[in-house]
Each structure stands twice: as structure tokens, then as C-alpha cells.
N, C-alpha and C positions, 0 to 999 in steps of 0.2 A: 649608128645608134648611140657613139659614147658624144657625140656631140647635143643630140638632147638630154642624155644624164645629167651631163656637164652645166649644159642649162636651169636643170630643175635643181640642181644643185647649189647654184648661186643665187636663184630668186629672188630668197630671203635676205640675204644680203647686197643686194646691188637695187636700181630704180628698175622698173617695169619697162621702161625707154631702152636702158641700159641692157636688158636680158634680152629684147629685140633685136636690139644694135649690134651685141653680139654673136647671136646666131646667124645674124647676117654675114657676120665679118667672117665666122668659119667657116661657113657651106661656102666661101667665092674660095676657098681651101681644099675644102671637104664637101664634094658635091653628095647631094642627096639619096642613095639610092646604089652607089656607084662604091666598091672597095678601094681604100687607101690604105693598103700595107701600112704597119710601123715602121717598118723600115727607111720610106719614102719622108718620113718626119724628120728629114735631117736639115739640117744649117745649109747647105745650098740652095737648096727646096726653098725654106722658107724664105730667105732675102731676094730670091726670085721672083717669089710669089708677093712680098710685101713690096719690094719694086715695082713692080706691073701695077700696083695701083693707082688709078686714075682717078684721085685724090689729093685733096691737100696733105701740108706737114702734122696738122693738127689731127687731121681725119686718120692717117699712117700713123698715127702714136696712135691712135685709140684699135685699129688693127693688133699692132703690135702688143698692145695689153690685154686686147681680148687673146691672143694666140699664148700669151705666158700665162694666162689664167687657166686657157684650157689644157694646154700641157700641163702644167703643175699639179691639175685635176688630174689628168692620166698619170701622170707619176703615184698620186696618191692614193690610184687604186693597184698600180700595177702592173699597166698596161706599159710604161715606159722608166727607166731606169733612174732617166736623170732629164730635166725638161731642157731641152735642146734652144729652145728660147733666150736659157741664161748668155749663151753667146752670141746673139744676134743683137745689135744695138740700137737702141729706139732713134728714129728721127729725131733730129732737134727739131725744138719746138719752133712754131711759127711766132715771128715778130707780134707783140702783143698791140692791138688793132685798139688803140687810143686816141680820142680826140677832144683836144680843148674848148670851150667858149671861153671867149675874153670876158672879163668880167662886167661890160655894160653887155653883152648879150644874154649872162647869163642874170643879170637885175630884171631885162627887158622879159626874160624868159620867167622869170619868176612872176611881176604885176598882171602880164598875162593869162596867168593860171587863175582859176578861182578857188577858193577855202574846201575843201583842205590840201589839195595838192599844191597850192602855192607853198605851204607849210613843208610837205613832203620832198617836193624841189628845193627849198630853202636848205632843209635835210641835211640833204645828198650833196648838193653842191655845196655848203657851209662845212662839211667833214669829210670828204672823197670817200662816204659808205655804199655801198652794193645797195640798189632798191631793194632786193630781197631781204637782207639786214634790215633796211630802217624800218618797212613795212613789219617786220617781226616785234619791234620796240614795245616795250611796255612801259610806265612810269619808273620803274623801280632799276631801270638804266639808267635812267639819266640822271648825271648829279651837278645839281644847277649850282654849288657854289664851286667847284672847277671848273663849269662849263665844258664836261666831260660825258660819252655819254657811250655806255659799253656796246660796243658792235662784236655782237654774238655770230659771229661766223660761223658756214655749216661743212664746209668741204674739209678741213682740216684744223686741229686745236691751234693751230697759229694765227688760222682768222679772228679767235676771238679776242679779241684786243682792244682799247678804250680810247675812243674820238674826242679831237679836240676841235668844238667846234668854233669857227675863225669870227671875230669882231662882229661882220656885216650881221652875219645870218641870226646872233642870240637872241636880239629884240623880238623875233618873231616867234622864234621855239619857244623863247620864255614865255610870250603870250599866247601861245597855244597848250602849253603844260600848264600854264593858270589854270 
């Protein structure tokens, strides 16, 4: 039962996906139905348990943060002293999955597009921003005499940081912000 408290508990702060995601990640823990002593909530347990999964590194880190969250929630109410989590060490992350166009395929990729996503590619590749960043933009980002243009990041205050966008691409922003 403390695993849907624990749930209802984070809703408001976490995505809709995310509170899914999570209770998934604990019941393959904490089967439904079925008693899990505290006791059994130890550091052996759980790198055994976050071992076994048949999963990527990326997918095993997000395990591993659902399980420190929900600890930390039973610590919070009581239920556990100290969350047993703190020593258990997350997976390194997975190689981050990038890939270039050359820059005639990304001109070619751009005339291809028609108005306004030619613009929006233009974007993206003239400043290495997140679609979801640029799709966010409003006027009052971009500031056409640095040809600067603030990419408001959402996962963390570090995302939000000010693009410089590169030669090629201005001519078009510029005529699209006309």
C-alpha cells in the first residue's frame, strides 16, 4: 500500500508518464498484493534486484531514481530510518546517442522543407537548440543585433542559456522575425 501513497504523493510534482513509470519500476520490486518486510529493503536486495533488469543503462538509472524516491518517501514518513538507496550507485549513464548531417545535407534538408518548418530547421540546426526549446520561442528571445537568441530550457536552470546563431542560418530567422 505504501507504494501507491508514495505515488499519490509525487503526482503533483513529477509528469503523468513519470508517476506511471514509476510504479512500474517498484511493483517489478514490490509485487502487488504480496508482503515485503522492511527488513528485506536492504543494499543487497536492491542491486540484485536493479541488476536483473532487462534493460538499458538509461532505463536502470531511471529504476534507480524511482527506488531513491520511494525510499526517501518511507523514510519520511517513518517507515525506514535511513533510505538504504543512498548506497547503492546509479548506473553510468548511457553514451549520449548523437548524430551529425554534414552541412550540405543539412542546407539540402532545409530547401526541402516548406515555410514554416524550413524556418524551424533553420532554427535548430543554425543554434544546436532542442525542437522543444525553439517551438517555445517567442519574439521577445531573440535579440537580432547579437544574433542571440535565449533558449529557455525546461529540465534544469542550466538549460536556460542564450544561442548564438551561426552565419548561414540569420538571413532566414531574420526574415521570418520581419
Amino acid at each position: 500500500p505504501h507504494v501507491d501513497k508514495w505515488l499519490k504523493a509525487i503526482e503533483s510534482n513529477v509528469a503523468v508518464d513519470t508517476v506511471q513509470h514509476y510504479g512500474l519500476y517498484a511493483r517489478s520490486l514490490f509485487r502487488e498484493g504480496t508482503r515485503f518486510p522492511r527488513s528485506a529493503l536492504r543494499h543487497e536486495r536492491i542491486v540484485e534486484w536493479l541488476g536483473s533488469r532487462k534493460v538499458g543503462r538509461s532505463t536502470k538509472r531511471k529504476y534507480h531514481a524511482a527506488m531513491s524516491s520511494f525510499c526517501e518517501h518511507l523514510k519520511g514518513i517513518g517507515i525506514l530510518q535511513r533510505n538504504p538507496m543512498r548506497d547503492v550507485k546509479a548506473p553510468s549513464p548511457a553514451p549520449a546517442r548523437m548524430s551529425y548531417l554534414e552541412m550540405g545535407d543539412v542546407k539540402r534538408l532545409i530547401d526541402a522543407q516548406e515555410h514554416p518548418y524550413n524556418v524551424l530547421s533553420t532554427l535548430v540546426h543554425g543554434t544546436g537548440m532542442e525542437l522543444s526549446v525553439a517551438i517555445a520561442l517567442t519574439n521577445r528571445d531573440i535579440d537580432p543585433v547579437r544574433r542571440e537568441i535565449r533558449a529557455k530550457g525546461t529540465k534544469t536552470k542550466y538549460r536556460d542559456r542564450h544561442a548564438t546563431v551561426v552565419d548561414w542560418a540569420w538571413p532566414m530567422i531574420e526574415r521570418h522575425i520581419a
